[in-house]
PDB file with one MODEL, atoms N, CA, C and O in Angstrom:
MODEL        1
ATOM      1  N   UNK A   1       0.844  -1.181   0.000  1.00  0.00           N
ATOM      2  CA  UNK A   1       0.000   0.000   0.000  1.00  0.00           C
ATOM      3  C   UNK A   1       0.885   1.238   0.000  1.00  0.00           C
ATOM      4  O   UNK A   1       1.843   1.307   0.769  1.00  0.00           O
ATOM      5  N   UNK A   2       0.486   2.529  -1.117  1.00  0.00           N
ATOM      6  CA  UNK A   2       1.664   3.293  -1.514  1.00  0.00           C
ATOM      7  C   UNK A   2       0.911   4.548  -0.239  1.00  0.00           C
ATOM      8  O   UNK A   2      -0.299   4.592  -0.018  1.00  0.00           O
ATOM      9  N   UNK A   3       1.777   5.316   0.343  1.00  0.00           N
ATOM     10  CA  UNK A   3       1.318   6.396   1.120  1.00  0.00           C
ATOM     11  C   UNK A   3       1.403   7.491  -0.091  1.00  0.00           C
ATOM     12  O   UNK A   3       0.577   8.358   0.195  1.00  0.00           O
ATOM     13  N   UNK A   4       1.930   7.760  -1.092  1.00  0.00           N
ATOM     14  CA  UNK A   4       1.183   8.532  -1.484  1.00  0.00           C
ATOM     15  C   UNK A   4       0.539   9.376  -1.659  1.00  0.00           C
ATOM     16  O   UNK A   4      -0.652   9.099  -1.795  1.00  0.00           O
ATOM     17  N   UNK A   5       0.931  10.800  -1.750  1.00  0.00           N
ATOM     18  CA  UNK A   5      -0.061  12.026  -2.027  1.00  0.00           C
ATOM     19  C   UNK A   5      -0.802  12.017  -2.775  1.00  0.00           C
ATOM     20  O   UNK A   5      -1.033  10.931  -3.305  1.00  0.00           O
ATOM     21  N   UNK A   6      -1.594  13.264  -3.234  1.00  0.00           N
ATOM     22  CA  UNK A   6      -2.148  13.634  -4.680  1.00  0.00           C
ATOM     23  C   UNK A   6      -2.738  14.619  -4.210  1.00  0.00           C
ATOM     24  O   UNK A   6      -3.412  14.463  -3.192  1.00  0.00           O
ATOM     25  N   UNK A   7      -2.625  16.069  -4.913  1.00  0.00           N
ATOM     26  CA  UNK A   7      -3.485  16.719  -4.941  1.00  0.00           C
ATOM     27  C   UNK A   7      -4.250  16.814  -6.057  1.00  0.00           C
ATOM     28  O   UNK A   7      -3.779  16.533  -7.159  1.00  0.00           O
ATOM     29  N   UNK A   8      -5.755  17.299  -5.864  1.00  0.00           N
ATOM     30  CA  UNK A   8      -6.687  17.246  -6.945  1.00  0.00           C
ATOM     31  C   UNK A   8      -6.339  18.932  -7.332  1.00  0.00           C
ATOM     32  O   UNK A   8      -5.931  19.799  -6.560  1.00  0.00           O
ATOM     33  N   UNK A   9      -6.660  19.050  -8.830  1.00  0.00           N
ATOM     34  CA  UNK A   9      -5.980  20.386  -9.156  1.00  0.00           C
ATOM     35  C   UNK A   9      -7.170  20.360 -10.666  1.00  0.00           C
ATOM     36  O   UNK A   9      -7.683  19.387 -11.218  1.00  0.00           O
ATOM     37  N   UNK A  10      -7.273  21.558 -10.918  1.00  0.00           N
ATOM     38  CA  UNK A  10      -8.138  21.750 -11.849  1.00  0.00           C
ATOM     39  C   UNK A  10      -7.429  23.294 -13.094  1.00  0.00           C
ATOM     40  O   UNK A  10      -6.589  24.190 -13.003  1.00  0.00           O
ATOM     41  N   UNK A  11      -8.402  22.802 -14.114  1.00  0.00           N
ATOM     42  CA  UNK A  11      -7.400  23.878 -14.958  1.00  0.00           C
ATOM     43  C   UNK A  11      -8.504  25.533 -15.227  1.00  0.00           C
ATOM     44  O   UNK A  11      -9.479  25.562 -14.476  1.00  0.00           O
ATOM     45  N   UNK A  12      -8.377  26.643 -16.095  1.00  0.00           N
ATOM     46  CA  UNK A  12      -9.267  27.257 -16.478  1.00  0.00           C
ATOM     47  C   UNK A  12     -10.413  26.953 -17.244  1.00  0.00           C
ATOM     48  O   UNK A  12     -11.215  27.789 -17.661  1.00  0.00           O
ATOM     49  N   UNK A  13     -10.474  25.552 -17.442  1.00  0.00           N
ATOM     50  CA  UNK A  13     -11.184  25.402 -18.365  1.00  0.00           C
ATOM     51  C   UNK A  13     -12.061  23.867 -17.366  1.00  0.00           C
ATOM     52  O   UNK A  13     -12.604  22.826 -17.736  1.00  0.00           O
ATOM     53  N   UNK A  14     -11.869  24.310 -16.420  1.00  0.00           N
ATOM     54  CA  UNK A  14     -12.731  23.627 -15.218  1.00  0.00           C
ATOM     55  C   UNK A  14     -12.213  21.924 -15.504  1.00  0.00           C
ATOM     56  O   UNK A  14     -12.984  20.969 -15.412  1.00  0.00           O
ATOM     57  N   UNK A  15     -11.178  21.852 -15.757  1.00  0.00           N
ATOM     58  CA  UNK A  15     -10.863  20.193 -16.272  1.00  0.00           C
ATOM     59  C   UNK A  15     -10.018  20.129 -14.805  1.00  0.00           C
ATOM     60  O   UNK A  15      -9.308  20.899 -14.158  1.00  0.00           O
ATOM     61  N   UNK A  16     -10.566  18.630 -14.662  1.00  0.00           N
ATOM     62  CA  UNK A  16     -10.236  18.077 -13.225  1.00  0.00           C
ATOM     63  C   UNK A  16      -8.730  17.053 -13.772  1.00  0.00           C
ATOM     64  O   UNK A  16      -8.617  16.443 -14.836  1.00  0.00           O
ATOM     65  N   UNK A  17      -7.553  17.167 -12.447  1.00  0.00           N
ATOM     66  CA  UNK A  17      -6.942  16.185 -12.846  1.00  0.00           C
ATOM     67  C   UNK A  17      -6.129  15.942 -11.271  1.00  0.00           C
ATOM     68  O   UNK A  17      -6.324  16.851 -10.465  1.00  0.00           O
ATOM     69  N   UNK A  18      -5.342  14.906 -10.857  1.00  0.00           N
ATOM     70  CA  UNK A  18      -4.484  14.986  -9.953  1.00  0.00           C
ATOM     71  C   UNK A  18      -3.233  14.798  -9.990  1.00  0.00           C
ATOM     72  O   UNK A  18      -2.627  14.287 -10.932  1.00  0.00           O
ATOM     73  N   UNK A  19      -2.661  15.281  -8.752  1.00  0.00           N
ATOM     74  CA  UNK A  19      -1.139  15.594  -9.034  1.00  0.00           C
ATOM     75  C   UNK A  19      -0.615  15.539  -7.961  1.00  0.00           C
ATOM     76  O   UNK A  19      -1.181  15.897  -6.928  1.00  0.00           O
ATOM     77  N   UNK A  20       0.922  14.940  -8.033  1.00  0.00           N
ATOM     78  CA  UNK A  20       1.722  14.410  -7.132  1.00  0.00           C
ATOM     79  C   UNK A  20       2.092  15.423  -6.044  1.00  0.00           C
ATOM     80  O   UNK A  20       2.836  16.342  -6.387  1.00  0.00           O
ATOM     81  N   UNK A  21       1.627  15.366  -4.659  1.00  0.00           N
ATOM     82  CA  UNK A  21       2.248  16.386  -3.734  1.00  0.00           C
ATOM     83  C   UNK A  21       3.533  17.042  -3.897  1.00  0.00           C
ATOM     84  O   UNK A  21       3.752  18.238  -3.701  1.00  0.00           O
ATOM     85  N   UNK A  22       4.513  16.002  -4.340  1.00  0.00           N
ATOM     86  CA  UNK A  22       5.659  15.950  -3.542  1.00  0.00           C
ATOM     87  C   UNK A  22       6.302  17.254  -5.076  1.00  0.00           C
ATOM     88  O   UNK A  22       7.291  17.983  -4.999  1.00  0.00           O
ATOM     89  N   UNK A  23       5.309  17.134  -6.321  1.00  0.00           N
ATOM     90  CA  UNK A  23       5.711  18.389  -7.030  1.00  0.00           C
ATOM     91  C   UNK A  23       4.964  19.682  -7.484  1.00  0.00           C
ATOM     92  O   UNK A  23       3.757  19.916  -7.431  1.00  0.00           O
ATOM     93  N   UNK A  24       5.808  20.330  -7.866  1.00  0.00           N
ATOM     94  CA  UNK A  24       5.312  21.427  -8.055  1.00  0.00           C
ATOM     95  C   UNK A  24       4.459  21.867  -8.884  1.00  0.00           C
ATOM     96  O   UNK A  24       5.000  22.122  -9.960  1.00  0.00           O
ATOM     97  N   UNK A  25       3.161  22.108  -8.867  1.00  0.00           N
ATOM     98  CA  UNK A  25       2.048  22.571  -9.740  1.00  0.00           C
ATOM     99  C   UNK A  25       2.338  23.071 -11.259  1.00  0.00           C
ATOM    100  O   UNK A  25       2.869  24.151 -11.515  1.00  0.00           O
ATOM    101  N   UNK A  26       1.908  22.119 -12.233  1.00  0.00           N
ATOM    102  CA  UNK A  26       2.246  22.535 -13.544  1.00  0.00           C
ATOM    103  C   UNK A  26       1.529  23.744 -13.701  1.00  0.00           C
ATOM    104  O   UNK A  26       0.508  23.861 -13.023  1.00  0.00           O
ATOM    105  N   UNK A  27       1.861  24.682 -14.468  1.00  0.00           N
ATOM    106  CA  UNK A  27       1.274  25.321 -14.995  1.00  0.00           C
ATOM    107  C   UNK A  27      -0.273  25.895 -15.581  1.00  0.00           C
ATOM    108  O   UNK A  27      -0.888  25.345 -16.494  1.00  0.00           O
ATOM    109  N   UNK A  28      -0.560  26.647 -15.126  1.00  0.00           N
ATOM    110  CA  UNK A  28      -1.853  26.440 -15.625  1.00  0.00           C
ATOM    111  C   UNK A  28      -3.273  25.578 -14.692  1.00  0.00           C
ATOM    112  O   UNK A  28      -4.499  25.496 -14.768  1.00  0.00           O
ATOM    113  N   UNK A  29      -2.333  25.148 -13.977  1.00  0.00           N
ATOM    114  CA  UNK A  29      -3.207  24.350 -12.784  1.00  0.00           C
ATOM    115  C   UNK A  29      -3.243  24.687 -11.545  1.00  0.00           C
ATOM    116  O   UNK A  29      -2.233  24.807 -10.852  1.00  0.00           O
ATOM    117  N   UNK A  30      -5.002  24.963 -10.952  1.00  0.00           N
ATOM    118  CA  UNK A  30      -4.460  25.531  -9.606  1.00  0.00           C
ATOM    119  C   UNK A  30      -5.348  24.459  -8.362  1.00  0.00           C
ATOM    120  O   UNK A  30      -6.532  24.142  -8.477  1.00  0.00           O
ATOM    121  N   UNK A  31      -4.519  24.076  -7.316  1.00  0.00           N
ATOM    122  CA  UNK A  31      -5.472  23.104  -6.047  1.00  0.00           C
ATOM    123  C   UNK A  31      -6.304  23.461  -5.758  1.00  0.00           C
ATOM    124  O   UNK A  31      -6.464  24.658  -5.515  1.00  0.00           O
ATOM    125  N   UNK A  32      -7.282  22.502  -5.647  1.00  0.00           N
ATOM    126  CA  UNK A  32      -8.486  22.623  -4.998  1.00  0.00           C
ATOM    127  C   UNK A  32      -8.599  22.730  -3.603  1.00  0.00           C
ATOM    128  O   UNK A  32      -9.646  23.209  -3.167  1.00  0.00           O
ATOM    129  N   UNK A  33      -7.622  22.334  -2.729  1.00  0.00           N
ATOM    130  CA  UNK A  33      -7.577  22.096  -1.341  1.00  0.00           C
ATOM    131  C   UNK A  33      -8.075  20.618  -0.780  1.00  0.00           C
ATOM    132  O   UNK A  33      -8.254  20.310   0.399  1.00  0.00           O
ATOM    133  N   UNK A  34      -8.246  19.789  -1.960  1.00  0.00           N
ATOM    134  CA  UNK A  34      -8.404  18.619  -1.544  1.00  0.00           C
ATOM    135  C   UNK A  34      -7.156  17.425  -1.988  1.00  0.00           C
ATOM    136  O   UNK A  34      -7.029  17.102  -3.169  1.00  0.00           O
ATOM    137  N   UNK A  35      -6.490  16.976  -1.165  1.00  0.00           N
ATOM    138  CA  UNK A  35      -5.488  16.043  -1.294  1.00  0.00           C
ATOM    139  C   UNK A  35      -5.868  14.633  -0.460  1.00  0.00           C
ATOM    140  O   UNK A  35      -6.796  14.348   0.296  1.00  0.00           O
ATOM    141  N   UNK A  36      -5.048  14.108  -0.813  1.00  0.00           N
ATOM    142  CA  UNK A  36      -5.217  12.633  -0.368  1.00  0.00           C
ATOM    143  C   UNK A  36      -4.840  11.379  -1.167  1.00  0.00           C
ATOM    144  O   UNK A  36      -4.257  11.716  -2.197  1.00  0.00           O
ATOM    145  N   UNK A  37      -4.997   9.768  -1.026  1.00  0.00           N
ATOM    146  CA  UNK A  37      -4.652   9.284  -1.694  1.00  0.00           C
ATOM    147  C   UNK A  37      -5.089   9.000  -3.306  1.00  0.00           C
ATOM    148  O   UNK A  37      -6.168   9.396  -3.746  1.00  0.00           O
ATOM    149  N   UNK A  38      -4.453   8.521  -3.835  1.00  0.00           N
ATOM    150  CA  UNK A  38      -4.829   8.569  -5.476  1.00  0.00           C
ATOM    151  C   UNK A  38      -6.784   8.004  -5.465  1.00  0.00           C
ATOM    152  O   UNK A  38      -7.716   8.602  -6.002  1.00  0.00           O
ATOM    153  N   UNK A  39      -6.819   7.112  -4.915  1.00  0.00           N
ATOM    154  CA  UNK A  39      -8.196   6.652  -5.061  1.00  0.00           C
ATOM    155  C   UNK A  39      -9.157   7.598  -4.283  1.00  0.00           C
ATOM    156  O   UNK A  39     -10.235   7.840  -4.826  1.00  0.00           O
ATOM    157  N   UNK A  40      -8.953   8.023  -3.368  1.00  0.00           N
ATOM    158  CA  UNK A  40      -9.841   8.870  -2.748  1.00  0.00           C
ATOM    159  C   UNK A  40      -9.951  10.287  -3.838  1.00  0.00           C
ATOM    160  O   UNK A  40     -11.016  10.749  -4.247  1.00  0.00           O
ATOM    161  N   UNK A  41      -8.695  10.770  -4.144  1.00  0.00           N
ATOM    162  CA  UNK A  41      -8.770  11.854  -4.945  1.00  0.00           C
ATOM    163  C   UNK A  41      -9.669  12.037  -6.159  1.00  0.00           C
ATOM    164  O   UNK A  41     -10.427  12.955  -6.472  1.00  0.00           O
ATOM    165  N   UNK A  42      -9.267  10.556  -6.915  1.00  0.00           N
ATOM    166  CA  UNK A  42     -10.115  10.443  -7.851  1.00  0.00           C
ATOM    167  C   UNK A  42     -11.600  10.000  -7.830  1.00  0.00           C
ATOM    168  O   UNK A  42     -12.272  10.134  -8.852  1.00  0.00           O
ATOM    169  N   UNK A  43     -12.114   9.496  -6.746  1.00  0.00           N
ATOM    170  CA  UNK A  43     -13.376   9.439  -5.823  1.00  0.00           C
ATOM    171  C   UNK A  43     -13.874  11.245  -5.949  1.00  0.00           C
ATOM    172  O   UNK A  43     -14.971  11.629  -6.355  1.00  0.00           O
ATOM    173  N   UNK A  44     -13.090  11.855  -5.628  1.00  0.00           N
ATOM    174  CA  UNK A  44     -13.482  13.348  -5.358  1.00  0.00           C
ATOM    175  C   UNK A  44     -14.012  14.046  -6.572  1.00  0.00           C
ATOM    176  O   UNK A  44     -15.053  14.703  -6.567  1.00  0.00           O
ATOM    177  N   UNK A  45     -12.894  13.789  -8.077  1.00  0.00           N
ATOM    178  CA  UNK A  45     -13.142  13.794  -9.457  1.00  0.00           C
ATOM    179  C   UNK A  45     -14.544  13.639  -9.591  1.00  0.00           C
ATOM    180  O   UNK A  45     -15.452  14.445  -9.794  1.00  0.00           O
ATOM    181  N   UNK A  46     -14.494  11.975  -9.372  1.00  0.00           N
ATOM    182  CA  UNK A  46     -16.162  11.872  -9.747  1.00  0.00           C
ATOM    183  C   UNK A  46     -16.839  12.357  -9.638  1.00  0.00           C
ATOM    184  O   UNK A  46     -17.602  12.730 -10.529  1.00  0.00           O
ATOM    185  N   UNK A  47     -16.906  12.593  -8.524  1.00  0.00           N
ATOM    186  CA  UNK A  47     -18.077  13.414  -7.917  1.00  0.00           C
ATOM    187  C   UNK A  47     -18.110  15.351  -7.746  1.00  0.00           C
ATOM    188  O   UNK A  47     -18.698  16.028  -6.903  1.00  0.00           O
ATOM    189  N   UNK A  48     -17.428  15.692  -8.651  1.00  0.00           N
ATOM    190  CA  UNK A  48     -17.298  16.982  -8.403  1.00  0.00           C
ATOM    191  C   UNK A  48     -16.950  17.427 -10.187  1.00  0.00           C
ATOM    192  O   UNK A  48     -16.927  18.642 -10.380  1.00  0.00           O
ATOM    193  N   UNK A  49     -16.758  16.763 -11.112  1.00  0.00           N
ATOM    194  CA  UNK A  49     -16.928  16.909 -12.560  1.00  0.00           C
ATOM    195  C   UNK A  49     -17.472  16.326 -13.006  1.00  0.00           C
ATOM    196  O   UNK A  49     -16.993  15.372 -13.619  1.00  0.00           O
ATOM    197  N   UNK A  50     -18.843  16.576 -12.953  1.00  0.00           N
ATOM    198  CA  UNK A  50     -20.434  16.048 -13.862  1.00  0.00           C
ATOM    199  C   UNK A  50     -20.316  16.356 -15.218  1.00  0.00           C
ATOM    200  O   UNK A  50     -21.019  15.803 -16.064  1.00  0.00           O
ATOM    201  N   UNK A  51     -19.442  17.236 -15.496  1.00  0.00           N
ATOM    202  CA  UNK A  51     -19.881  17.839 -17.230  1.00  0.00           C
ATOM    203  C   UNK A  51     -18.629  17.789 -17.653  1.00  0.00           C
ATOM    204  O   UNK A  51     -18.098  18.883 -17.460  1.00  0.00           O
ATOM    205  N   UNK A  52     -17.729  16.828 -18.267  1.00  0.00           N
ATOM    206  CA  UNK A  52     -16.895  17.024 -18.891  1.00  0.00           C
ATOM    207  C   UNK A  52     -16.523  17.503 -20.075  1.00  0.00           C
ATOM    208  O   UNK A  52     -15.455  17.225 -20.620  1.00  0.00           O
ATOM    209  N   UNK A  53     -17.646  18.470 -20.662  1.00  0.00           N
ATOM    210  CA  UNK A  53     -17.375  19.242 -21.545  1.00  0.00           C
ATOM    211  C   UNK A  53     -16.379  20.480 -21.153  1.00  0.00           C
ATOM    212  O   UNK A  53     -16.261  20.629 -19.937  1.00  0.00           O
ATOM    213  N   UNK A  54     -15.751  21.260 -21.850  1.00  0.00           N
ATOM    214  CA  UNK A  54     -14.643  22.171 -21.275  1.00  0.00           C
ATOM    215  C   UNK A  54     -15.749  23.367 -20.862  1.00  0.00           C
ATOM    216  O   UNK A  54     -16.886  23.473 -21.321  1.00  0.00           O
ATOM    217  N   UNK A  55     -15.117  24.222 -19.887  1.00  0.00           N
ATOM    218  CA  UNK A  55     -16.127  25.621 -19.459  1.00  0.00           C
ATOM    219  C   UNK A  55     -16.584  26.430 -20.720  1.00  0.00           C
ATOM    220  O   UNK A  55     -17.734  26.790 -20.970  1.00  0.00           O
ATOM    221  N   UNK A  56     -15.358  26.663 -21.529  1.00  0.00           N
ATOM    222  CA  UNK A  56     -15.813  27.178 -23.115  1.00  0.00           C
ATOM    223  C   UNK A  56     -16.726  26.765 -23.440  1.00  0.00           C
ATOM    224  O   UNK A  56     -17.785  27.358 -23.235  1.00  0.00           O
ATOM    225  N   UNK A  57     -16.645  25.094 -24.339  1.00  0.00           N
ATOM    226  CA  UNK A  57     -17.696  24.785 -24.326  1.00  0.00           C
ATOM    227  C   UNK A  57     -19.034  24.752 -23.888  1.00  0.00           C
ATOM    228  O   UNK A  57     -19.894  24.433 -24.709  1.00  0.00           O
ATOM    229  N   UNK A  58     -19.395  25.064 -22.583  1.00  0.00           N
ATOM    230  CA  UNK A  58     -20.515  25.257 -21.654  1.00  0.00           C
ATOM    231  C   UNK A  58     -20.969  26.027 -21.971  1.00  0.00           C
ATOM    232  O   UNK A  58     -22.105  26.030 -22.445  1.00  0.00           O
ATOM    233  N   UNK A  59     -20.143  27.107 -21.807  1.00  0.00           N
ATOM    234  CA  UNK A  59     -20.235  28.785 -22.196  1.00  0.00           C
ATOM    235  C   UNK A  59     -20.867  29.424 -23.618  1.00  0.00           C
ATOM    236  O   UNK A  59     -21.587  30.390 -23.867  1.00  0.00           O
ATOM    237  N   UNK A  60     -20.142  28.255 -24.510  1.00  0.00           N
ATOM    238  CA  UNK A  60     -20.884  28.695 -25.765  1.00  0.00           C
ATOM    239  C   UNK A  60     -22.207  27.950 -26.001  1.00  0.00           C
ATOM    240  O   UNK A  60     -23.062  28.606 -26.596  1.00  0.00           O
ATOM    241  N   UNK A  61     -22.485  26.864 -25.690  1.00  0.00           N
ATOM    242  CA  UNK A  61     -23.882  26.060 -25.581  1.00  0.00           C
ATOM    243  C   UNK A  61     -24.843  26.728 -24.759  1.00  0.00           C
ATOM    244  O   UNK A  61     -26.037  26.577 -25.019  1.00  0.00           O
ATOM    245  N   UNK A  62     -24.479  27.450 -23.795  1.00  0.00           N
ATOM    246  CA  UNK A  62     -25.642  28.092 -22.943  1.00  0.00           C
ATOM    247  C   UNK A  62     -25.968  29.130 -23.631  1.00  0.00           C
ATOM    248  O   UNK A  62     -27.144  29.390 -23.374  1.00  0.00           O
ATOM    249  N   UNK A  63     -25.443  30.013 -24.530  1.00  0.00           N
ATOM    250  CA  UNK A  63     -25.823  31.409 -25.593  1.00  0.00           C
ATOM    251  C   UNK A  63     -26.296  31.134 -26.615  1.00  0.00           C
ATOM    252  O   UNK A  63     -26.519  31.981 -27.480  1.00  0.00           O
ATOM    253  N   UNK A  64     -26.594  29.697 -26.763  1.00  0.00           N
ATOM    254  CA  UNK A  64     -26.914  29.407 -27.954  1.00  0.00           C
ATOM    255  C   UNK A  64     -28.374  28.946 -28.475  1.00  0.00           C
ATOM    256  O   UNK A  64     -28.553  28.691 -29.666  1.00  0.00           O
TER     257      UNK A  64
ENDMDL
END
């Protein structure tokens, strides 16, 4: 059993992904404040990105 970080981190374009504590936040990506292990994190994913269309996308479907 790996101990293991992850923070859950999301982009401007509301896309969910996770990422290794132990580095430094790529670009473009900012934490959610939720960390933990890989399965729990991605437990969190699920349940917190219903629309995997990009925010753009959203954005332009709702004016339309």
């Amino acid at each position: 059993m790996s101990d293991q970080r992850f923070f859950v981190v999301v982009n401007s374009e509301q896309q969910y992904s996770i990422w290794d504590s132990r580095r430094d936040l790529p670009s473009g990506w900012t934490a959610t404040g939720f960390e933990g292990a890989e399965a729990t994190c991605l437990g969190y994913i699920d349940s917190h990105w219903t629309d995997m269309r990009p925010l753009s996308l959203r954005e332009k479907d709702a004016h339309a």
